[in-house]
PQR file of N, CA, C, O and H, with PARSE charges and radii, in Angstrom:
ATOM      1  N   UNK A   1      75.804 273.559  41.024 -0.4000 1.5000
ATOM      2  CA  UNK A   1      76.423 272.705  40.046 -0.0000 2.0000
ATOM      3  C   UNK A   1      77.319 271.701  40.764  0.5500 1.7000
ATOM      4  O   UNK A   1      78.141 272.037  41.616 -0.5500 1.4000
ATOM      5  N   UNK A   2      77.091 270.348  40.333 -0.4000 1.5000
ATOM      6  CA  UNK A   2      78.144 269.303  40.941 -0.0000 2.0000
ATOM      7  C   UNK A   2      78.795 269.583  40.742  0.5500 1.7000
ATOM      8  O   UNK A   2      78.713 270.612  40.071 -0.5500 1.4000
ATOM      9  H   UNK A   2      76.423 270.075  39.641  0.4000 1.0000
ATOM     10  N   UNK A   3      80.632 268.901  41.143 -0.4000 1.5000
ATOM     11  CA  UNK A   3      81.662 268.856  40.837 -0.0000 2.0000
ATOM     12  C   UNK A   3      82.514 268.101  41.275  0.5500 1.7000
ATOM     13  O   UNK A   3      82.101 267.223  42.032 -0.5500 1.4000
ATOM     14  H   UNK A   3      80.698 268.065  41.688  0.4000 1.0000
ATOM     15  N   UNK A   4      83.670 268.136  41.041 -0.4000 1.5000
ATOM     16  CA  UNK A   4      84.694 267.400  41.515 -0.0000 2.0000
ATOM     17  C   UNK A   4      85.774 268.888  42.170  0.5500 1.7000
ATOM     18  O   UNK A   4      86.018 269.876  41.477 -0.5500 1.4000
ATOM     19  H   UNK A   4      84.005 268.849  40.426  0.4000 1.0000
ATOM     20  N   UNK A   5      86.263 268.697  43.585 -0.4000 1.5000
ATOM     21  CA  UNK A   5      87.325 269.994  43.635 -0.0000 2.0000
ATOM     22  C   UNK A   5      88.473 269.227  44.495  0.5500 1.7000
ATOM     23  O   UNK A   5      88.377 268.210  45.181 -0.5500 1.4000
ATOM     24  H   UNK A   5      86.065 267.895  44.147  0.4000 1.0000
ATOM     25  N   UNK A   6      89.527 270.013  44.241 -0.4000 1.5000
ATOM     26  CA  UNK A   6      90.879 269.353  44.597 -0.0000 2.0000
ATOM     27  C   UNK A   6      91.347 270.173  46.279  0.5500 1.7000
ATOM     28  O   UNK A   6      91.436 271.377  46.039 -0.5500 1.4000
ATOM     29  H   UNK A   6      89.605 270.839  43.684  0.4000 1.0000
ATOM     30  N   UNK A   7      91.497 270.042  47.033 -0.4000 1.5000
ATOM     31  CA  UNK A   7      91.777 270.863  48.381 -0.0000 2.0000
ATOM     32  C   UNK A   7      92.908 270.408  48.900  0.5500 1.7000
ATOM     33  O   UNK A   7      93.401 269.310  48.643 -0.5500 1.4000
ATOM     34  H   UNK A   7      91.425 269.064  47.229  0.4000 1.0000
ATOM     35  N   UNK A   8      93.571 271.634  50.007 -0.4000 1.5000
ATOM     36  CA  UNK A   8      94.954 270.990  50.480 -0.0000 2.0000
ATOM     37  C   UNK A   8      94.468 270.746  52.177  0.5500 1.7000
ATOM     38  O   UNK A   8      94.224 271.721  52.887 -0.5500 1.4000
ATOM     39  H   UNK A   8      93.170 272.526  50.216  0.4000 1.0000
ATOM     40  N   UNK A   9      94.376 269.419  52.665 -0.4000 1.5000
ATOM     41  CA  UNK A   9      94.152 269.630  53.802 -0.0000 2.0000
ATOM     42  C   UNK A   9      95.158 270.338  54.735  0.5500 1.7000
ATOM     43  O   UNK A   9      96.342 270.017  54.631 -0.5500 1.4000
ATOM     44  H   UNK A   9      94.574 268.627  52.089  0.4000 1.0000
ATOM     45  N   UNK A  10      94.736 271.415  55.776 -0.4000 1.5000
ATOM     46  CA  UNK A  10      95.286 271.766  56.344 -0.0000 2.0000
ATOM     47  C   UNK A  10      96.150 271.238  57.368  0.5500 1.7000
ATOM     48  O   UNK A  10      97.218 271.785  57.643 -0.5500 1.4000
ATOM     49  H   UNK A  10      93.775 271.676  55.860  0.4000 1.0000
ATOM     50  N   UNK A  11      95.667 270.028  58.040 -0.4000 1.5000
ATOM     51  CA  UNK A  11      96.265 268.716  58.963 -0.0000 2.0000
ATOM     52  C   UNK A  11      97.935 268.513  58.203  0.5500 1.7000
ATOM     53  O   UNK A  11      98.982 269.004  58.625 -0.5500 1.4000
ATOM     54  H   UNK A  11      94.800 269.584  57.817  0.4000 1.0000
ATOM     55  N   UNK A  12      97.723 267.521  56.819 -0.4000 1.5000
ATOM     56  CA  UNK A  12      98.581 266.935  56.435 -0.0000 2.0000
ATOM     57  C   UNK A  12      99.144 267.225  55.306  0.5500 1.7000
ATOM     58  O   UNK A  12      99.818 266.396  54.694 -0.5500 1.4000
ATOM     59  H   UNK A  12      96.872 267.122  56.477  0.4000 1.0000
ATOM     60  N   UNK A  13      98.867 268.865  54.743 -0.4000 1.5000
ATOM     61  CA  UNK A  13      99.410 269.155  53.699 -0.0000 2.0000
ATOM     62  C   UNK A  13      99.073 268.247  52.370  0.5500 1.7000
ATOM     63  O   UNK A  13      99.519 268.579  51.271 -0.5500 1.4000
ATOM     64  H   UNK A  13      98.320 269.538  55.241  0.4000 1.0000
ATOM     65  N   UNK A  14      98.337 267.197  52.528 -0.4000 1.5000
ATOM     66  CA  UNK A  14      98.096 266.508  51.487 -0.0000 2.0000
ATOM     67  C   UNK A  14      96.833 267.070  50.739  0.5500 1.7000
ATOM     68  O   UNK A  14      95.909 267.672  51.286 -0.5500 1.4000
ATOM     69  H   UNK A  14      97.974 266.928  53.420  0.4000 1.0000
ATOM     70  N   UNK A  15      96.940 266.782  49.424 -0.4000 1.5000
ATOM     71  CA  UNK A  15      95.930 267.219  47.938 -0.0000 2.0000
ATOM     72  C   UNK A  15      94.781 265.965  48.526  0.5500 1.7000
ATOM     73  O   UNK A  15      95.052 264.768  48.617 -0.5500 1.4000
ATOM     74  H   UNK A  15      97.691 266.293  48.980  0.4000 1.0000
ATOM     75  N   UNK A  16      93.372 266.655  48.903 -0.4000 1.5000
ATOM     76  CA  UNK A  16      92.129 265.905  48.368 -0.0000 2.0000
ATOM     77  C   UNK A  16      91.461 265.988  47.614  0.5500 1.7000
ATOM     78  O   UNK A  16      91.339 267.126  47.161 -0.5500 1.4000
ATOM     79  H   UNK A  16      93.152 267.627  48.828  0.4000 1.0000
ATOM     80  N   UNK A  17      90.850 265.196  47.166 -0.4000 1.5000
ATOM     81  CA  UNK A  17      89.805 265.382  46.151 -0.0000 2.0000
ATOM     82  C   UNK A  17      88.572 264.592  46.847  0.5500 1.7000
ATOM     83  O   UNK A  17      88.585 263.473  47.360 -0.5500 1.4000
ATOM     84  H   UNK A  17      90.949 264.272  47.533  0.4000 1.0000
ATOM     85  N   UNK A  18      87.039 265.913  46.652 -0.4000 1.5000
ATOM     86  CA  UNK A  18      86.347 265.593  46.973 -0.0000 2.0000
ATOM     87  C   UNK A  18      85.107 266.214  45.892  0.5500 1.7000
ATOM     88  O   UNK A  18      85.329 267.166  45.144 -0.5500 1.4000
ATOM     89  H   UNK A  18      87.028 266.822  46.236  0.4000 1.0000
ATOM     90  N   UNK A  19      84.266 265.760  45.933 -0.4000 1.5000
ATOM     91  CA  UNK A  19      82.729 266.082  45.757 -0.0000 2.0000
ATOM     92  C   UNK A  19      82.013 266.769  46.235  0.5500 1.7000
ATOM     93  O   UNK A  19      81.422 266.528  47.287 -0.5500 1.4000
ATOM     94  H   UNK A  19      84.086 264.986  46.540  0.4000 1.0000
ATOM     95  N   UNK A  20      81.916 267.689  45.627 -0.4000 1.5000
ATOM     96  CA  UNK A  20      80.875 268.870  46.038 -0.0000 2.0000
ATOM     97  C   UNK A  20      79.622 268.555  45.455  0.5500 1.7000
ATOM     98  O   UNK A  20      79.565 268.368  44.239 -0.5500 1.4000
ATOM     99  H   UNK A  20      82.396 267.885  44.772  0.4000 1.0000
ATOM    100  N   UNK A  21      78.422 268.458  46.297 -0.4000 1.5000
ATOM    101  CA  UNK A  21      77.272 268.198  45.661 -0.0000 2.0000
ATOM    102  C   UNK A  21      76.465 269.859  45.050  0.5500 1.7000
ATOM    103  O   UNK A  21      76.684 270.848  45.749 -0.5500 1.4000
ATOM    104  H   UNK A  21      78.468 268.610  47.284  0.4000 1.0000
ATOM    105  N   UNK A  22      75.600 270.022  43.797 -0.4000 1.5000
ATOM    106  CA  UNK A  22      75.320 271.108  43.764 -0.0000 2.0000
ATOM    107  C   UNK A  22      73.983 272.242  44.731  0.5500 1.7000
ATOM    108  O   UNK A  22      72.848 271.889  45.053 -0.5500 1.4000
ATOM    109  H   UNK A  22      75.423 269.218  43.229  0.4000 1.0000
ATOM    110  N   UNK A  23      74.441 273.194  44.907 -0.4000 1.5000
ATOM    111  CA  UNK A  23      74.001 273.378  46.179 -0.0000 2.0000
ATOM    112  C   UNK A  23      72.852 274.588  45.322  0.5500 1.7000
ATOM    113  O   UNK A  23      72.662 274.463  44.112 -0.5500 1.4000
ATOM    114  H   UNK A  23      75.363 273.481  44.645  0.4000 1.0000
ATOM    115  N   UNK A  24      72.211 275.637  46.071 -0.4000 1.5000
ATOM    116  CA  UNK A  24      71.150 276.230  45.481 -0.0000 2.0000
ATOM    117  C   UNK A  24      71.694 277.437  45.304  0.5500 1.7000
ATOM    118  O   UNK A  24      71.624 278.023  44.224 -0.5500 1.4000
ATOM    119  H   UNK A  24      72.365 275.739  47.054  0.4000 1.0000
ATOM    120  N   UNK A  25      72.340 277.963  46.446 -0.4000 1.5000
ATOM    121  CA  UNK A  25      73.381 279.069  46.823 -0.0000 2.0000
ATOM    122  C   UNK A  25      74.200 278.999  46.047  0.5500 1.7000
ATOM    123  O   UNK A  25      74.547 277.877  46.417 -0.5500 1.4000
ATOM    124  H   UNK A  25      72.397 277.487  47.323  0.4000 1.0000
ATOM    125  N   UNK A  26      75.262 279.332  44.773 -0.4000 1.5000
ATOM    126  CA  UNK A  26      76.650 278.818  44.820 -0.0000 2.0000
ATOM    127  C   UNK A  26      77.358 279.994  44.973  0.5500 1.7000
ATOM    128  O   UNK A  26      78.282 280.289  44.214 -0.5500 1.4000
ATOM    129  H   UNK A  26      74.980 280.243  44.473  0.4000 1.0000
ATOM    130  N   UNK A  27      76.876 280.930  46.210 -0.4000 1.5000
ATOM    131  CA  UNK A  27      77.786 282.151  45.925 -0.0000 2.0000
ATOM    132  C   UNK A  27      79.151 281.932  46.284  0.5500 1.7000
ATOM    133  O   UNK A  27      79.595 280.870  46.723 -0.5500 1.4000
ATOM    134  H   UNK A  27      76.126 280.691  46.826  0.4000 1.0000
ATOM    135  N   UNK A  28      79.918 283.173  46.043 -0.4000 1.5000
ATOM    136  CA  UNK A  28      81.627 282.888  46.302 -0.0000 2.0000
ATOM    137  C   UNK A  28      81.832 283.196  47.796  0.5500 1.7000
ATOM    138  O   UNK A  28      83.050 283.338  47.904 -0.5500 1.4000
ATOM    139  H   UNK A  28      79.558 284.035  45.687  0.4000 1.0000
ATOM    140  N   UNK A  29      81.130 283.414  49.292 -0.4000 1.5000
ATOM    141  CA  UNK A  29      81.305 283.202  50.129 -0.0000 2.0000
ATOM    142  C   UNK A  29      80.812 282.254  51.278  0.5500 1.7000
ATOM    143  O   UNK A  29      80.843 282.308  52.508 -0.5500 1.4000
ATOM    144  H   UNK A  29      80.141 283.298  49.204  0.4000 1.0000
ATOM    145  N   UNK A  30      80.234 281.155  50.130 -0.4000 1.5000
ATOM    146  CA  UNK A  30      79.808 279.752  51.079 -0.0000 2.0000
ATOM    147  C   UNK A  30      80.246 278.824  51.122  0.5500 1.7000
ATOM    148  O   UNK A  30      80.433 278.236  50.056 -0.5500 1.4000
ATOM    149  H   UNK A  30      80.208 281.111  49.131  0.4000 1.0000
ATOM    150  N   UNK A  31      80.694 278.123  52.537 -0.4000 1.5000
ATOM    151  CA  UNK A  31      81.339 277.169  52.818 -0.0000 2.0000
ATOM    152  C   UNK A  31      80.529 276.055  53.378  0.5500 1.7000
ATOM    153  O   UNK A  31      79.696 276.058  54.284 -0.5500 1.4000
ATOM    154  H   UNK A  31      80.543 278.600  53.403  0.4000 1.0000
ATOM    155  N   UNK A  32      81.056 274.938  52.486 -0.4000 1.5000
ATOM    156  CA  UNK A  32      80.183 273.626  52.828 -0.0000 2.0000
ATOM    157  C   UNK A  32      81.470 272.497  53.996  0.5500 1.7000
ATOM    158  O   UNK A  32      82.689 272.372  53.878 -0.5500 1.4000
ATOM    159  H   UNK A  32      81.733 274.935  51.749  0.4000 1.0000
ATOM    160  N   UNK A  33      80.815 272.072  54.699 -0.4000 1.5000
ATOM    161  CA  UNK A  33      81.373 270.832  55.679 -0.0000 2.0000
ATOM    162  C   UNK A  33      81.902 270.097  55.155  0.5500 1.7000
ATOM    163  O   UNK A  33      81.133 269.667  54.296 -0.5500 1.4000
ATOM    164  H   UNK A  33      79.825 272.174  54.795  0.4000 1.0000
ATOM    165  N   UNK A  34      83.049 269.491  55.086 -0.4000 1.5000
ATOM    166  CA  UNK A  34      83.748 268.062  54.224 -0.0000 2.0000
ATOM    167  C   UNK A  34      84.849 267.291  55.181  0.5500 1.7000
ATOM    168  O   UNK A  34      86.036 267.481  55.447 -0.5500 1.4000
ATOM    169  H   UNK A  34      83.674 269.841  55.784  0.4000 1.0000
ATOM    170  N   UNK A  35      83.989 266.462  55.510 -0.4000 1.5000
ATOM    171  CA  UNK A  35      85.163 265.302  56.528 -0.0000 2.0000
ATOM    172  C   UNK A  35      86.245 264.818  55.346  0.5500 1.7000
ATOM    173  O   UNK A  35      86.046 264.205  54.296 -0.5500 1.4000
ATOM    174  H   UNK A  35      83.024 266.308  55.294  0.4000 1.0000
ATOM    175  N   UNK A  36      87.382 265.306  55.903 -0.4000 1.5000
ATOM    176  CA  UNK A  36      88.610 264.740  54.973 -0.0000 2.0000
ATOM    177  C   UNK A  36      89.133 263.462  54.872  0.5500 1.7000
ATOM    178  O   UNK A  36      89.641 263.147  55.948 -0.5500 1.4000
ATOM    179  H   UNK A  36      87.544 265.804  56.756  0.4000 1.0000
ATOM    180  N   UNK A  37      89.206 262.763  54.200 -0.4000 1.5000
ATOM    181  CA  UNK A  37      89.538 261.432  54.184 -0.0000 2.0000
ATOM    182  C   UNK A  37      91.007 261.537  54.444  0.5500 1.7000
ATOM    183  O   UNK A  37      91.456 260.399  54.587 -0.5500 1.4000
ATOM    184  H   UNK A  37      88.793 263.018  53.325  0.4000 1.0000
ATOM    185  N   UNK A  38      91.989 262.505  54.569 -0.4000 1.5000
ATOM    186  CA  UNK A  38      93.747 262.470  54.769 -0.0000 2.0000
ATOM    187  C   UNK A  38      93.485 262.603  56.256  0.5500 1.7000
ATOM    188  O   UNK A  38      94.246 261.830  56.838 -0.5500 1.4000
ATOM    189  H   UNK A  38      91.625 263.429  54.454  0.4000 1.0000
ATOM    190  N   UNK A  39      92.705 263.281  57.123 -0.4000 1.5000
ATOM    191  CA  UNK A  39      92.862 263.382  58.358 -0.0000 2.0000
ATOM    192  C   UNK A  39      91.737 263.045  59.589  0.5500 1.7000
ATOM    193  O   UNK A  39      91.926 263.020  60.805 -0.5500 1.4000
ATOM    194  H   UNK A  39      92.087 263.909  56.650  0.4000 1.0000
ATOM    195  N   UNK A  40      90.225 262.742  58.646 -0.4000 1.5000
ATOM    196  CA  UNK A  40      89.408 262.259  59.538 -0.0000 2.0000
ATOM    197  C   UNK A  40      88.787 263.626  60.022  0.5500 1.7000
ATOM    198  O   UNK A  40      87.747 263.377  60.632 -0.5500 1.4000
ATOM    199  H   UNK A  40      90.071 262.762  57.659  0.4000 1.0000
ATOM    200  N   UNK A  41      89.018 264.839  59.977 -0.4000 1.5000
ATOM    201  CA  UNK A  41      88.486 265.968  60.332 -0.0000 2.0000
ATOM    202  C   UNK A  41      87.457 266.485  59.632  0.5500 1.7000
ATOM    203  O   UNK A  41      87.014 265.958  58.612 -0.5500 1.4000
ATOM    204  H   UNK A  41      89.863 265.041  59.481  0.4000 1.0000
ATOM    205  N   UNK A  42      86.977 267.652  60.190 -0.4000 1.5000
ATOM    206  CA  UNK A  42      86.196 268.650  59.351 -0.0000 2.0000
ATOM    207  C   UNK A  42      86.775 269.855  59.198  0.5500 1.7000
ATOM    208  O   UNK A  42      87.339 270.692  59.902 -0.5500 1.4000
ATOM    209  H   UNK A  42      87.338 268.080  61.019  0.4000 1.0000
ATOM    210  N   UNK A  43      86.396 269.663  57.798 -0.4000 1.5000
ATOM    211  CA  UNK A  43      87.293 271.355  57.188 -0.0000 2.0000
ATOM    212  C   UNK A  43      85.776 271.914  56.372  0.5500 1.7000
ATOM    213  O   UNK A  43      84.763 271.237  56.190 -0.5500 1.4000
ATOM    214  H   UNK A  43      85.937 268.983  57.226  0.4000 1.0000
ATOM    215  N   UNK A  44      85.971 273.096  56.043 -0.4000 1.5000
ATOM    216  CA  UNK A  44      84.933 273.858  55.088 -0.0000 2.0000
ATOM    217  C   UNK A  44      85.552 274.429  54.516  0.5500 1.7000
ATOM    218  O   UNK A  44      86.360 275.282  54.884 -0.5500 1.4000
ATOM    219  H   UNK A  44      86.793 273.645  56.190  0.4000 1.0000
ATOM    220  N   UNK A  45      85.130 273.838  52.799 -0.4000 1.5000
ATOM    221  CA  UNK A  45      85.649 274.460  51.756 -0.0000 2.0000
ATOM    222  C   UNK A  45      84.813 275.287  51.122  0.5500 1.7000
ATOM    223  O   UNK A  45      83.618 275.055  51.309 -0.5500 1.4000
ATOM    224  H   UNK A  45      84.473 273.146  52.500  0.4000 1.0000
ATOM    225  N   UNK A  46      85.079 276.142  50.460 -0.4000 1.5000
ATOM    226  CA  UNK A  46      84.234 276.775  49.361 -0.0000 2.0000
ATOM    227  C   UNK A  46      83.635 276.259  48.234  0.5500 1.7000
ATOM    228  O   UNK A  46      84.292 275.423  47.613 -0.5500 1.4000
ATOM    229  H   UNK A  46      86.050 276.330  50.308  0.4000 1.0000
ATOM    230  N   UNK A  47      82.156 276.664  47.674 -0.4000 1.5000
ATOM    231  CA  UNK A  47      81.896 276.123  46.868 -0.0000 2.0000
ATOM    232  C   UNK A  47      81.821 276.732  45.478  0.5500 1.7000
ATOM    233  O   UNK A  47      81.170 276.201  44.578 -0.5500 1.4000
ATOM    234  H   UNK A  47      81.623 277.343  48.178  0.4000 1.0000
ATOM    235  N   UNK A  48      82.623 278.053  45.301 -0.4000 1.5000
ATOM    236  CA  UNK A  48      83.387 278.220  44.626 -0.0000 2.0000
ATOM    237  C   UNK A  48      84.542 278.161  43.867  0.5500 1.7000
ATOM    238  O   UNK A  48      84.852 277.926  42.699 -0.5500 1.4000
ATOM    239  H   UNK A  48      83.152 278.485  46.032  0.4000 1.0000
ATOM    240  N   UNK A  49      85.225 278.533  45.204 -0.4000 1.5000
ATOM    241  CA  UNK A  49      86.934 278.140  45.048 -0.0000 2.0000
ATOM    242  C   UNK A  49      87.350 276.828  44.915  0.5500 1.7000
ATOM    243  O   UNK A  49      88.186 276.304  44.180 -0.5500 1.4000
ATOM    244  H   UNK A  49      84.973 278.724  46.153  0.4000 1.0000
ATOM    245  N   UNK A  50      86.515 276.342  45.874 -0.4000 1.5000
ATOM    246  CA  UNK A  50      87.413 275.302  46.413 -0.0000 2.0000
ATOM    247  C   UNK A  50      88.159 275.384  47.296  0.5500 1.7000
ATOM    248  O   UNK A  50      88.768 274.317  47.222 -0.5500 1.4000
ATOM    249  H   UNK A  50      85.836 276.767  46.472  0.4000 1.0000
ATOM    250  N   UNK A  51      88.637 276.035  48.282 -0.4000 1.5000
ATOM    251  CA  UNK A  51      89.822 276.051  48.936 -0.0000 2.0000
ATOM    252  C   UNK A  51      88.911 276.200  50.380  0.5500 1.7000
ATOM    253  O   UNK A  51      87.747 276.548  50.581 -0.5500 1.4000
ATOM    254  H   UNK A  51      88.142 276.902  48.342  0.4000 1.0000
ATOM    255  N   UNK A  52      89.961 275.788  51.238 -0.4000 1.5000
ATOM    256  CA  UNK A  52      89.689 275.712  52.714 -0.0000 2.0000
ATOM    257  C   UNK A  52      89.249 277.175  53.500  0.5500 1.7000
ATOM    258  O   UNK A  52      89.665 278.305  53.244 -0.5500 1.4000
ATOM    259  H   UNK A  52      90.907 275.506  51.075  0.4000 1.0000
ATOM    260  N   UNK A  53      88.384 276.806  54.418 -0.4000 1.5000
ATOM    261  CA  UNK A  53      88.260 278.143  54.888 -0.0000 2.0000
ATOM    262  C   UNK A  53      89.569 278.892  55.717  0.5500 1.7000
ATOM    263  O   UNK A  53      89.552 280.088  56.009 -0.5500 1.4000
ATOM    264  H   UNK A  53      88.046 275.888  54.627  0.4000 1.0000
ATOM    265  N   UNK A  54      90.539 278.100  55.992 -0.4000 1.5000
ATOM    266  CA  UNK A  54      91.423 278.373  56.922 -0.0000 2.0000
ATOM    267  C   UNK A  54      92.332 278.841  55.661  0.5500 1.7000
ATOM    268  O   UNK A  54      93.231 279.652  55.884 -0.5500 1.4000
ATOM    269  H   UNK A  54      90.553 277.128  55.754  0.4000 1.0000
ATOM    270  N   UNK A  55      92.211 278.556  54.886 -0.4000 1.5000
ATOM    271  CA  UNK A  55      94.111 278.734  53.400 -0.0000 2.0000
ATOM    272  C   UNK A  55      93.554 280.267  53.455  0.5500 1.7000
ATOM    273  O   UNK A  55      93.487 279.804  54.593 -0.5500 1.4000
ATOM    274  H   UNK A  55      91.481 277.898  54.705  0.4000 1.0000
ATOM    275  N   UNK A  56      93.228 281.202  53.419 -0.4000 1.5000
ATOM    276  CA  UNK A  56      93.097 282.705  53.156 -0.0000 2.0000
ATOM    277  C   UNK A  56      93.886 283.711  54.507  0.5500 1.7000
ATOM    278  O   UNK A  56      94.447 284.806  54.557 -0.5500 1.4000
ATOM    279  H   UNK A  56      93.283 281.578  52.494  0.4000 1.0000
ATOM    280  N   UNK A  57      93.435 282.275  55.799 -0.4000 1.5000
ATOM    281  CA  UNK A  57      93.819 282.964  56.979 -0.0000 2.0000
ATOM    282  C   UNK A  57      95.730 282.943  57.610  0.5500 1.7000
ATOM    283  O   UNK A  57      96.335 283.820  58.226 -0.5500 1.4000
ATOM    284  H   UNK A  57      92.980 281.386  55.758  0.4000 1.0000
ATOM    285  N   UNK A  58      96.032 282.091  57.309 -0.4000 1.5000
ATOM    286  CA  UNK A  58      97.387 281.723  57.672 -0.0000 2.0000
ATOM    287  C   UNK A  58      97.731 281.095  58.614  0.5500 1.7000
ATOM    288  O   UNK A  58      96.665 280.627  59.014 -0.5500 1.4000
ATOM    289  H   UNK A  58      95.541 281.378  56.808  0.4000 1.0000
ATOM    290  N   UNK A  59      98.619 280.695  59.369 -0.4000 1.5000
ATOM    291  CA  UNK A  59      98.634 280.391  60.588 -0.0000 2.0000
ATOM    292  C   UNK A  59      99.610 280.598  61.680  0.5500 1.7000
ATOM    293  O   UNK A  59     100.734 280.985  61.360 -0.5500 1.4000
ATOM    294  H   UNK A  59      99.485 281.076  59.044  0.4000 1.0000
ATOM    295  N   UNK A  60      99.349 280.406  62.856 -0.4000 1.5000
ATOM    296  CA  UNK A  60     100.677 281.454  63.448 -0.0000 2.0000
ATOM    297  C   UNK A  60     102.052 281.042  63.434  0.5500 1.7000
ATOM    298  O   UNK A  60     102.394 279.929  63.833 -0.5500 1.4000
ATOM    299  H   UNK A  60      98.436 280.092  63.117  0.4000 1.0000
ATOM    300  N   UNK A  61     102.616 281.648  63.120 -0.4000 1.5000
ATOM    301  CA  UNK A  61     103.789 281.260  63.124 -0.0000 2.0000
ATOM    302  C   UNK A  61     104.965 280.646  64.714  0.5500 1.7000
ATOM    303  O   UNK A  61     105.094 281.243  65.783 -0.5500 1.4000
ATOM    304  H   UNK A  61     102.338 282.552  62.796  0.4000 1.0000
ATOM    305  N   UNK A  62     105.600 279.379  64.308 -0.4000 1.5000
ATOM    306  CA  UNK A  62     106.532 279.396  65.718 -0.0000 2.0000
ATOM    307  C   UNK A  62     107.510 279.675  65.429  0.5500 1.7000
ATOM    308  O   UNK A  62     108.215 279.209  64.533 -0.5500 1.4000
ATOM    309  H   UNK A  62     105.495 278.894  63.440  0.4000 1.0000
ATOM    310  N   UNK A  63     107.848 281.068  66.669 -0.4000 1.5000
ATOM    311  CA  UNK A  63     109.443 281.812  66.294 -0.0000 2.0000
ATOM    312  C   UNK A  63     110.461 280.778  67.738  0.5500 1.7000
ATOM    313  O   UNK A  63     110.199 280.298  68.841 -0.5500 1.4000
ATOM    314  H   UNK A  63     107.276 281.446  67.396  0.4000 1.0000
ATOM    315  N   UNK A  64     111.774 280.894  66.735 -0.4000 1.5000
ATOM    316  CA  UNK A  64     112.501 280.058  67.363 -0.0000 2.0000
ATOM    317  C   UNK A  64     113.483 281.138  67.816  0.5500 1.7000
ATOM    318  O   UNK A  64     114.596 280.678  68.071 -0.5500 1.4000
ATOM    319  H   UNK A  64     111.987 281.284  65.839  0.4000 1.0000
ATOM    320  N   UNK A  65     113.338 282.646  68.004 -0.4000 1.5000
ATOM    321  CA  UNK A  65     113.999 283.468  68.500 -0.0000 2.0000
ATOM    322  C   UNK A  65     113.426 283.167  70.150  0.5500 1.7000
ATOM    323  O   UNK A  65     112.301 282.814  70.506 -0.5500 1.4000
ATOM    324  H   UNK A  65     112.434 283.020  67.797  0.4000 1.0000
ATOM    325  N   UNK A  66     115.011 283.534  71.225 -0.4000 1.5000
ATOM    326  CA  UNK A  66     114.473 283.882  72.495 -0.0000 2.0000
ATOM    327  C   UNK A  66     114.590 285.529  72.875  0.5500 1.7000
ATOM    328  O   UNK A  66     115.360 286.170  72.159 -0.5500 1.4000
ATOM    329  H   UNK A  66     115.924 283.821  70.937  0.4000 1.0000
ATOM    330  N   UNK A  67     114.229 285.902  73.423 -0.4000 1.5000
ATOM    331  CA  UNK A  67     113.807 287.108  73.998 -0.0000 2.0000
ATOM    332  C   UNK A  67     115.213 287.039  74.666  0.5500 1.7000
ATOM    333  O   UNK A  67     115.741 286.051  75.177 -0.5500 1.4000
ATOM    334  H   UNK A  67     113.604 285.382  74.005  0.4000 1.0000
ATOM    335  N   UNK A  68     115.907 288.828  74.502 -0.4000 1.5000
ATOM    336  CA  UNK A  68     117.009 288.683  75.150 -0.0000 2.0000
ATOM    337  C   UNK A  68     116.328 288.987  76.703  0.5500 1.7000
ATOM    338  O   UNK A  68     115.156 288.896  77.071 -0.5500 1.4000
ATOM    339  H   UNK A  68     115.478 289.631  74.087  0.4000 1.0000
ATOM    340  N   UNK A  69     117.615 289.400  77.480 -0.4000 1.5000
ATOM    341  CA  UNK A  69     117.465 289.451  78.684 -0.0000 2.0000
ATOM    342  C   UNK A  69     117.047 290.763  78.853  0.5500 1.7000
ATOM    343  O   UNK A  69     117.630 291.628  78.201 -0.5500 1.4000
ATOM    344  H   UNK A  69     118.566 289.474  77.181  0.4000 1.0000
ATOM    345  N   UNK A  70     115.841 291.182  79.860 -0.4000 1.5000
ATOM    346  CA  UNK A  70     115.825 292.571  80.404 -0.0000 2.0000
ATOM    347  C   UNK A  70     116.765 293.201  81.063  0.5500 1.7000
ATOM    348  O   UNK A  70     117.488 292.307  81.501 -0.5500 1.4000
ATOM    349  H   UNK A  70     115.367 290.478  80.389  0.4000 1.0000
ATOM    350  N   UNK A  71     117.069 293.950  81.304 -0.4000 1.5000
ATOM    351  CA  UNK A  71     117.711 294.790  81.626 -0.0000 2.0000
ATOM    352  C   UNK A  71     117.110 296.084  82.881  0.5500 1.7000
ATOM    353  O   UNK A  71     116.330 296.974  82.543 -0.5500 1.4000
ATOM    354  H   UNK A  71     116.481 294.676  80.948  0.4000 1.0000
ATOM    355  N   UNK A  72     117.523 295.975  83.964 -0.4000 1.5000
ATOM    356  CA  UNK A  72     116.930 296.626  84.677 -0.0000 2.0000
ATOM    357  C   UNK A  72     117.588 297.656  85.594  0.5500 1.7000
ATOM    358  O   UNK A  72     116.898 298.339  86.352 -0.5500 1.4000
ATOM    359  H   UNK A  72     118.156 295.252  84.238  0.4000 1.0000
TER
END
């Protein structure tokens, strides 16, 4: 089924909206290719959800703690 779906690119935090063409498959674990127009990349969204393949995974975090000193 065509559609229209709304995604957050992962790059720039910005809302896209793109076009999903309808595919034959539409199960809930297939991801189609979509060059983002906010960042020029390729992301794969679902053609279910909608959502990025990366938004389920998280990303690592940067800790701004330092490691105390060893002690020896």
């Amino acid at each position: 089924m065509e559609r229209n779906v709304i995604f957050k690119c992962p790059r720039t935090g910005m809302n896209v909206q793109h076009w999903l063409p309808g595919t034959t498959s539409d199960a809930a674990d297939t991801h189609v290719p979509v060059r983002c127009p906010a960042c020029a990349s390729l992301h794969f969204v679902n053609v279910a959800s909608g959502k990025t393949l990366s938004e389920g995974i998280g990303r690592p975090r940067a800790t701004s703690q330092t490691q105390p000193p060893s002690t020896m």
